[in-house]
C-alpha positions in Angstrom: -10.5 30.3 28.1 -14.0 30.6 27.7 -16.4 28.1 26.3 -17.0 30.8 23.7 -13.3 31.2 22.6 -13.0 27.7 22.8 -15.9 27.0 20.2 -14.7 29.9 17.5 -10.9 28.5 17.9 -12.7 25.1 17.4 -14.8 26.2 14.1 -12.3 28.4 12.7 -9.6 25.6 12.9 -12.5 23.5 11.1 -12.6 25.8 8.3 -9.2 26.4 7.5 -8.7 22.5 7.9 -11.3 22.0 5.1 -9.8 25.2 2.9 -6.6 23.6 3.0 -7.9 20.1 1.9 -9.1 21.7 -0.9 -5.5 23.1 -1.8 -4.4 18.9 -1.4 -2.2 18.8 -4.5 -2.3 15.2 -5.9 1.3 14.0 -7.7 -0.3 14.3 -10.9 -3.1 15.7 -13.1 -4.0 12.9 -14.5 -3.4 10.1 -11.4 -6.2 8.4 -9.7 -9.2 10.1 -8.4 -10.3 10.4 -4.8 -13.6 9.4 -4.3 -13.4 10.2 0.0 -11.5 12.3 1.6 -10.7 12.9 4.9 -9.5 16.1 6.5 -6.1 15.9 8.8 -6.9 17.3 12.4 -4.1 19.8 13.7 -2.6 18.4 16.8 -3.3 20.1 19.8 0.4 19.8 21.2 1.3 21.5 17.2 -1.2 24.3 18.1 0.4 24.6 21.4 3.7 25.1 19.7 2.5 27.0 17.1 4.1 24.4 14.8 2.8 24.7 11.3 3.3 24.2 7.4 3.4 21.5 5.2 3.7 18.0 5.2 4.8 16.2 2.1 3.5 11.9 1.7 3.6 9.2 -0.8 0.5 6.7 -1.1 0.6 3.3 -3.1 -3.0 2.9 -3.7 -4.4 -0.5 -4.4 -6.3 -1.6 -7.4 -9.4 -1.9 -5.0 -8.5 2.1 -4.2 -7.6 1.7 -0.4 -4.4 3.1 0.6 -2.0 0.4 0.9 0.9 2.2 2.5 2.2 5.8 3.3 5.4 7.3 3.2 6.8 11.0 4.5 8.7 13.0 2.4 8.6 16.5 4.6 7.4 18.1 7.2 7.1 18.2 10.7 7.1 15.4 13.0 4.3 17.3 14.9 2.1 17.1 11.6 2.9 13.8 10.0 0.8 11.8 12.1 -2.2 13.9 11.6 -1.8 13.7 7.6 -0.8 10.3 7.6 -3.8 8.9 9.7 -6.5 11.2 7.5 -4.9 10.0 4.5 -5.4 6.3 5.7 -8.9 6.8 5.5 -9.2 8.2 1.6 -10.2 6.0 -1.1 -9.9 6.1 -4.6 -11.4 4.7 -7.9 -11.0 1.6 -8.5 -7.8 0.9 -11.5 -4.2 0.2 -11.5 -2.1 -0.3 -8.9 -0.3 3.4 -8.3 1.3 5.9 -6.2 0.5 9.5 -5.8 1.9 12.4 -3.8 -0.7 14.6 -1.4 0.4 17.4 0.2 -1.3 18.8 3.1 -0.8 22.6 4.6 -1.0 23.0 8.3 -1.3 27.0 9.9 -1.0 27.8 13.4 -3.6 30.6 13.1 -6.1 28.1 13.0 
C-alpha cells in the first residue's frame, strides 16, 4: 500500500473516529457532564477483520470526575478495549458520585 493510501486510510479513519464521538450517547440527559474526552482508536486487527459496530459501557464516575471503573455491556471483543481505554481517560465535572452509560460506534469503512 502506498504511503499515500496509507495517510488517507489514516485521516479518514480520524474523522469518522471524531464523527462518531460526537454521536457518544451518555445514559442520561441530565447526568454528569464531560469536561475531556477522548476518542477510541479502531484496532488495527478490527480493521483487518472488518469487525465493526457498537460497543455498549457503564462508568461509575467519582465525585472528583475521574472514571473510577468500567464495565461492558455489548459489543465486540475486538472493540471493547479500544472504548474502554479512551474512556479511562475522560473526566467529568466535579458532583456526586454516579454512573453513566457511553456508547461508542465503530465502522469498518474507516
Amino acid at each position: 500500500m502506498s504511503r499515500i493510501s496509507q495517510k488517507l486510510i489514516l485521516a479518514v479513519t480520524l474523522a469518522v473516529c471524531l464523527i462518531s464521538l460526537g454521536s457518544v450517547a451518555n445514559g442520561n440527559d441530565v447526568g454528569r457532564k464531560v469536561k475531556t474526552k477522548v476518542a477510541p482508536e479502531y484496532p488495527e486487527l478490527a480493521k483487518k477483520m472488518h469487525v465493526s459496530g457498537s460497543v455498549k459501557l457503564e462508568l461509575l464516575v467519582s465525585s472528583n470526575g475521574q472514571v473510577k471503573s468500567v464495565k461492558a455491556l455489548g459489543g465486540h471483543p475486538l472493540l471493547i478495549d479500544a472504548a474502554e481505554g479512551a474512556v479511562k481517560q475522560w473526566r467529568y465535572e466535579s458532583g456526586p458520585e454516579t454512573t453513566e452509560i457511553v456508547e461508542f460506534k465503530f465502522n469498518d469503512q474507516q
